[in-house]
C-alpha positions in Angstrom: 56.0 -99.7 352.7 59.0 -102.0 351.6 60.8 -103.9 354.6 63.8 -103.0 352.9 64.8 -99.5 351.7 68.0 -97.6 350.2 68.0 -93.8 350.9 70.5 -91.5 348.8 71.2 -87.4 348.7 74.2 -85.4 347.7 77.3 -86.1 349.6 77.6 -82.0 350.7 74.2 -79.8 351.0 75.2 -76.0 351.8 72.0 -74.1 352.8 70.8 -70.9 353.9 71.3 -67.3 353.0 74.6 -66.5 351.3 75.4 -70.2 350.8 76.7 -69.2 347.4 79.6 -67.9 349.0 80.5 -71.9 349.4 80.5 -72.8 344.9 84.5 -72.0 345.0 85.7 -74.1 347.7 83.1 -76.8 347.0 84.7 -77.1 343.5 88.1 -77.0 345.0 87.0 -80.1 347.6 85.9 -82.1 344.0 88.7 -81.5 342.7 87.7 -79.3 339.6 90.2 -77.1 337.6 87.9 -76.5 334.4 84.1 -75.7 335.2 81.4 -75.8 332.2 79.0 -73.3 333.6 74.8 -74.7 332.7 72.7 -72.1 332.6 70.1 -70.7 330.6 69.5 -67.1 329.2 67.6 -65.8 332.1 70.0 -66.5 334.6 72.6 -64.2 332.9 70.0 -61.6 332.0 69.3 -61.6 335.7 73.1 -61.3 336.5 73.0 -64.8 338.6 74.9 -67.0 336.1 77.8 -64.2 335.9 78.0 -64.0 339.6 78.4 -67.4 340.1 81.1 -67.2 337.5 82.6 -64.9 338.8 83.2 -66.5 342.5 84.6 -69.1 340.1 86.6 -67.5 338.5 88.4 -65.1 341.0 89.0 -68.9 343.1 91.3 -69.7 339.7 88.6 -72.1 337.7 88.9 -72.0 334.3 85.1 -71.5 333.1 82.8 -71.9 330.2 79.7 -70.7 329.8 77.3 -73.1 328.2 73.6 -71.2 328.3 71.5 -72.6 325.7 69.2 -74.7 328.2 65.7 -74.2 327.0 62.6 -74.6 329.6 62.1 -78.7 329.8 65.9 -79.6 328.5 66.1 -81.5 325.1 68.1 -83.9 323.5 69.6 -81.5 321.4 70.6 -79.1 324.5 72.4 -82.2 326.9 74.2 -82.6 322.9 75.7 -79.4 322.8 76.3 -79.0 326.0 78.5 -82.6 325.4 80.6 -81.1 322.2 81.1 -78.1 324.3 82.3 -79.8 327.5 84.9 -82.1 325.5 86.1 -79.4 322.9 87.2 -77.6 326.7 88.5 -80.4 327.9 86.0 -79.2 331.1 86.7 -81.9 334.6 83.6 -80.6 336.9 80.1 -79.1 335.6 78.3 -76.3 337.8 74.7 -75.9 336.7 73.1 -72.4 338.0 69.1 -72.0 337.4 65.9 -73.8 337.9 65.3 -77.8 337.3 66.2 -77.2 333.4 69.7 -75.8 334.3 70.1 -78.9 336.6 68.5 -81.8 334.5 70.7 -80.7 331.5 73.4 -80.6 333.4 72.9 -84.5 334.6 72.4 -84.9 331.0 75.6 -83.5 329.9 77.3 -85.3 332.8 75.9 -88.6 331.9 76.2 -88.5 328.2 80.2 -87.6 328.5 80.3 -91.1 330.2 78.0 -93.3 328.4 78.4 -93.3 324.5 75.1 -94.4 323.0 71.7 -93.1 322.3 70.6 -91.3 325.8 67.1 -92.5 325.4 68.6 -96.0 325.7 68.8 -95.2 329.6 65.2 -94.1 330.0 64.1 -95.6 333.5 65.3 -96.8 336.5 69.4 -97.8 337.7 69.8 -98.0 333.2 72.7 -96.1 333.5 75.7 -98.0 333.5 79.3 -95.1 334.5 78.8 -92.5 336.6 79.5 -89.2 334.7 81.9 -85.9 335.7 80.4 -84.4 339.3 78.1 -81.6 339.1 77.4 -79.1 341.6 74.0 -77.7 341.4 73.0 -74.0 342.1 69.0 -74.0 342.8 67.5 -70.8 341.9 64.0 -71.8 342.2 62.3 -73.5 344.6 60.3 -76.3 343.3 62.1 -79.5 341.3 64.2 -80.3 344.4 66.4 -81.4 341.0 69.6 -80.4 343.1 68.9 -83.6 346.1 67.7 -85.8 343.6 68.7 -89.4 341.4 66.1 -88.3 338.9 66.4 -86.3 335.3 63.7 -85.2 332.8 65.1 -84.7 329.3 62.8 -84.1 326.5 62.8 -86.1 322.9 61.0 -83.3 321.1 60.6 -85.7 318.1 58.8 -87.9 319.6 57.0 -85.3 321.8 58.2 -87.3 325.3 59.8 -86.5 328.3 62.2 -89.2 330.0 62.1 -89.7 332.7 65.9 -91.3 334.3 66.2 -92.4 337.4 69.9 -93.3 338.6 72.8 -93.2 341.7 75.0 -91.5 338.5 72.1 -88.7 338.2 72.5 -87.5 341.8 74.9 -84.4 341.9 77.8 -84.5 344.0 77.1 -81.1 346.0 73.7 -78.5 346.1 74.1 -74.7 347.3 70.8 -74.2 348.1 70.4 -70.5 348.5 67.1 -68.7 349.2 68.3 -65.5 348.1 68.7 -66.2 344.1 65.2 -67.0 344.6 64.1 -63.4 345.1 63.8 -62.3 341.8 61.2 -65.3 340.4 58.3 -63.6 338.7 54.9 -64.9 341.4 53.4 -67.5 338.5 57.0 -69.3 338.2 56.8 -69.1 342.2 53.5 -70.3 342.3 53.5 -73.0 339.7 57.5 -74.9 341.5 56.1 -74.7 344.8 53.1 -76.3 343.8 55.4 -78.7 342.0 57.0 -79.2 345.1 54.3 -79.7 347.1 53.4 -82.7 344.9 57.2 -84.1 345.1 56.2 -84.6 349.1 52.6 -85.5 348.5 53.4 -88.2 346.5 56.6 -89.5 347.8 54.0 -89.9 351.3 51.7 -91.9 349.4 53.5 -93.7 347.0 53.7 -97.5 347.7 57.7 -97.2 347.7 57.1 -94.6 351.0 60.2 -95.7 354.0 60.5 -94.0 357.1 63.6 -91.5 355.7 61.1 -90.3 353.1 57.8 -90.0 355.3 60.1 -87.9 357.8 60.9 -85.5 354.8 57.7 -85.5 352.9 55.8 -84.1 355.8 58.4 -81.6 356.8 58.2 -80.1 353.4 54.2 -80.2 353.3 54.7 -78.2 356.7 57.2 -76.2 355.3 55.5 -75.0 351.8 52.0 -75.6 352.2 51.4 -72.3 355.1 54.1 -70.4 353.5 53.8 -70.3 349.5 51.0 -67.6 349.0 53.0 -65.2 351.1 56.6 -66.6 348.6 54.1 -65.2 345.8 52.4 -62.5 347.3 55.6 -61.1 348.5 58.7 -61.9 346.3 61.2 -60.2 348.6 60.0 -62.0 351.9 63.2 -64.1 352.6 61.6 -66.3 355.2 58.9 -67.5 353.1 60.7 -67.8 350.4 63.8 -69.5 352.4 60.8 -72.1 354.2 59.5 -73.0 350.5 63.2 -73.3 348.9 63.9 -75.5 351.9 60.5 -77.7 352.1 61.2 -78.0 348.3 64.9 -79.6 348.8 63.6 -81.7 351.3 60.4 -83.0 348.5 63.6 -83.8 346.6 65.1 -85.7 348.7 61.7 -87.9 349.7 60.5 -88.4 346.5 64.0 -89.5 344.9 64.0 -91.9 347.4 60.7 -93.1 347.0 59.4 -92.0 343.7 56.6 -90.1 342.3 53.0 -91.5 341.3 50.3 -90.9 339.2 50.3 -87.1 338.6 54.2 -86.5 337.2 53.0 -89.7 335.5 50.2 -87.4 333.5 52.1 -84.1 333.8 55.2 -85.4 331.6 53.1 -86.1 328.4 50.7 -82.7 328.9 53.8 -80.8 328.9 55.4 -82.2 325.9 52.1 -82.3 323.6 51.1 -79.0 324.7 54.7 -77.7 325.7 53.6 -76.5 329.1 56.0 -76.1 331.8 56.3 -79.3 334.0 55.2 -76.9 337.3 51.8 -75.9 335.8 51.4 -79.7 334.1 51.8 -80.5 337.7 49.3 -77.6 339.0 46.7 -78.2 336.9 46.4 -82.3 337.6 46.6 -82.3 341.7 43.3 -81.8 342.8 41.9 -84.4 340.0 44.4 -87.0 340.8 44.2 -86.7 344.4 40.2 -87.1 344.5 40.8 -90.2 342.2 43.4 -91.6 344.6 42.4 -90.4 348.4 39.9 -93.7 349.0 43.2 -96.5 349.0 45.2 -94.6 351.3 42.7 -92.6 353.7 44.8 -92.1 356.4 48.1 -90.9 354.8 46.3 -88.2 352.8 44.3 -87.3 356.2 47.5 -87.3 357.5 48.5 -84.7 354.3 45.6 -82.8 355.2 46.3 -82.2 358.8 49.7 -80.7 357.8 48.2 -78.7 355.4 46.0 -77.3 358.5 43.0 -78.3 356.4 40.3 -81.1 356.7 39.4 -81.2 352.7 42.4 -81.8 350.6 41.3 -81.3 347.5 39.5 -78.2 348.0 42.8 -76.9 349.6 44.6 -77.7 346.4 42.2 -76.4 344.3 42.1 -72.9 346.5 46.1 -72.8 346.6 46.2 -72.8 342.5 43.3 -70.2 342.9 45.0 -67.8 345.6 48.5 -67.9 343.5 47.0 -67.2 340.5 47.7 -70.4 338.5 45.1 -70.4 335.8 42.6 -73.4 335.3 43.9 -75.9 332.1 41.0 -74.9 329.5 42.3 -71.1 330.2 45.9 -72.3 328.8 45.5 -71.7 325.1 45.2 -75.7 324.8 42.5 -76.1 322.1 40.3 -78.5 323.1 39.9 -80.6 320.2 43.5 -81.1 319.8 43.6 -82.2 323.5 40.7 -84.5 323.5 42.4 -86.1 320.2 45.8 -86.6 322.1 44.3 -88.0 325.2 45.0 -91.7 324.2 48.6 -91.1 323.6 49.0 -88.9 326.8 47.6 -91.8 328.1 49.7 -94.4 327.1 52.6 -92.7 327.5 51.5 -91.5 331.3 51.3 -95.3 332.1 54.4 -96.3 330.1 56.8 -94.1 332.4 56.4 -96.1 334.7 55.7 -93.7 337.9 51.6 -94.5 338.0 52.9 -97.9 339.7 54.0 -96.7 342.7 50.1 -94.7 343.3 48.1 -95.7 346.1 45.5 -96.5 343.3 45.9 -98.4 340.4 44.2 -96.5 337.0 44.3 -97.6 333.7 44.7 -96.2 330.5 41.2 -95.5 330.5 40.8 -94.0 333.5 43.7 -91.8 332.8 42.1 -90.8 330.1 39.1 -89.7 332.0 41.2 -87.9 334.2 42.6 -85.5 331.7 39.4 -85.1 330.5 38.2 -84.0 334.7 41.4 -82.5 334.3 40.1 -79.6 331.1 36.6 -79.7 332.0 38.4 -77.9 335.6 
């Protein structure tokens, strides 16, 4: 644990049922008069984005709809979201969906305000201007994206996701709703909470843990660990749901603070070789990782396994993919010889991101590599 620590979240949280009700005046408090509206194509399908714009728009915001986000953001996406933002002459960005929505919306934010190559500010405190305030509208409950300094933006040339770590990536306010989360599908439940449930595992473990993140990490493992089968099982049960949206926010908040380890580490490159979503990267990797690390830091994953009301934590894991119905890696339409040929690059780049620092256990590239490997074999 450092002896020193700096802890930051958004400035205004609004939670709970019907917290949507709070987007107008919480754009009115930031002072927006021209909103660009992040979304993606499933969130105005689903009605969400056009109630959201809506609220806005009776309040007096002038708003325009940018919903081109595709799952794991990319370069391209944060770009046209950029040209459309300026060409509106847009002060205040409100982004309305899962992590994607929220990441390219960061993106967009940041870009506006720092000229250059985004890839340039891959890492940690890179970028240099804060960017125009965004309010983020959760509708799943899994990235914590809304409470945290952190953005994933994929270079689909390169086949990477960067990860960006910065005070300018935090967003000024999060509506944290439970009821846009009723209408996720039970795999895209399944696969953010586990997502989720990683955010706090790992922010516990990681060598970067402080006492503001341990408080939060475990709340959320009690909160989403006894409550996410009945989120999937039953998508309409508002309490479980509203437990796992909130445990979720919370695994933001800990592991922004304190970073992620060695799994988002691995999950980043298997999603963008194999273009996975990052929740079932994520899924998939757990239990593997875990086993590997659990012998440096005994007692905080017994600790992680008491919360969990269990007294073997990997089996748990393995049994909470099973019970949700997130399917093993090899049953992912990953062909194996393409997988085994890409393990040294997923590799590399796992260890290059820079996250596999802060795990309890140190691993190198080679073991890594044998972990993907545990990782297939299931």
């Amino acid at each position: 644990m450092n002896p020193t620590s700096t802890f930051r979240i958004p400035s205004i949280i609004h939670y709970g049922a019907g917290s949507l009700n709070e987007l107008a005046p919480t754009a009115r408090q930031l002072g927006f008069t021209r909103i660009l509206l992040v979304t993606d194509t499933g969130m105005v399908k689903l009605g969400v984005a056009g109630q959201a714009q809506e609220l806005l728009e009776k309040a007096g915001f002038h708003v325009t709809l940018f919903d081109k986000v595709q799952p794991d953001p990319t370069l391209q996406n944060v770009e046209d979201g950029v040209v459309l933002l300026s060409a509106e002459e847009c002060d205040g960005i409100v982004a309305v969906g899962g992590g994607s929505p929220i990441d390219c919306a960061k993106g967009i934010a940041v870009s506006h305000a720092n000229p250059g190559p985004l890839p340039d500010f891959m890492g940690v405190e890179k970028i240099p201007r804060a960017g125009l305030p965004v309010i983020a509208v959760p509708t799943t409950a899994g990235t914590g994206s809304e409470a945290t300094r952190v953005m994933v933006i994929t270079d689909t040339s390169r086949d990477v996701k960067m990860m960006f770590a910065s005070r300018h990536c935090l967003c000024a306010a999060a509506i944290v709703d439970p009821t846009l989360t009723l209408s996720m599908p039970r795999l895209l439940t399944a696969v953010v909470g586990v997502d989720a449930l990683c955010h706090a595992i790992e922010a516990y473990v990681s060598k970067r843990a402080q006492p503001m993140t341990d408080l939060l990490a475990l709340s959320a493992i009690r909160l989403i660990a006894p409550n996410l089968r009945a989120a999937c099982d039953d998508g309409q049960n508002l309490q479980a749901r509203g437990a796992v949206m909130l445990g979720a926010m919370q695994a933001g908040m800990a592991f922004s603070n304190s970073s992620v380890a060695l799994v988002h580490g691995m999950a980043r490159p298997l999603g963008a070789c194999f273009h996975l979503t990052h929740g079932l990267s994520i899924a998939v990797l757990l239990p593997v990782v875990t086993e590997f690390s659990l012998p440096a830091a005994p007692e905080r994953y017994a600790q992680i396994a008491a919360e969990m009301g269990t007294t073997n934590l990997v089996s748990s894991q393995q049994a909470l993919n099973r019970d949700t119905g997130i399917p093993p890696l090899r049953e992912l339409n990953v062909a194996q010889d393409r997988y085994e040929s890409l393990i040294g690059k997923m590799s590399t780049d796992a260890l290059a991101s820079g996250s596999p620092a802060n795990n309890p256990r140190a691993a190198s590239t080679e073991e890594i590599g044998a972990l993907y490997r545990r990782a297939f074999a299931g």
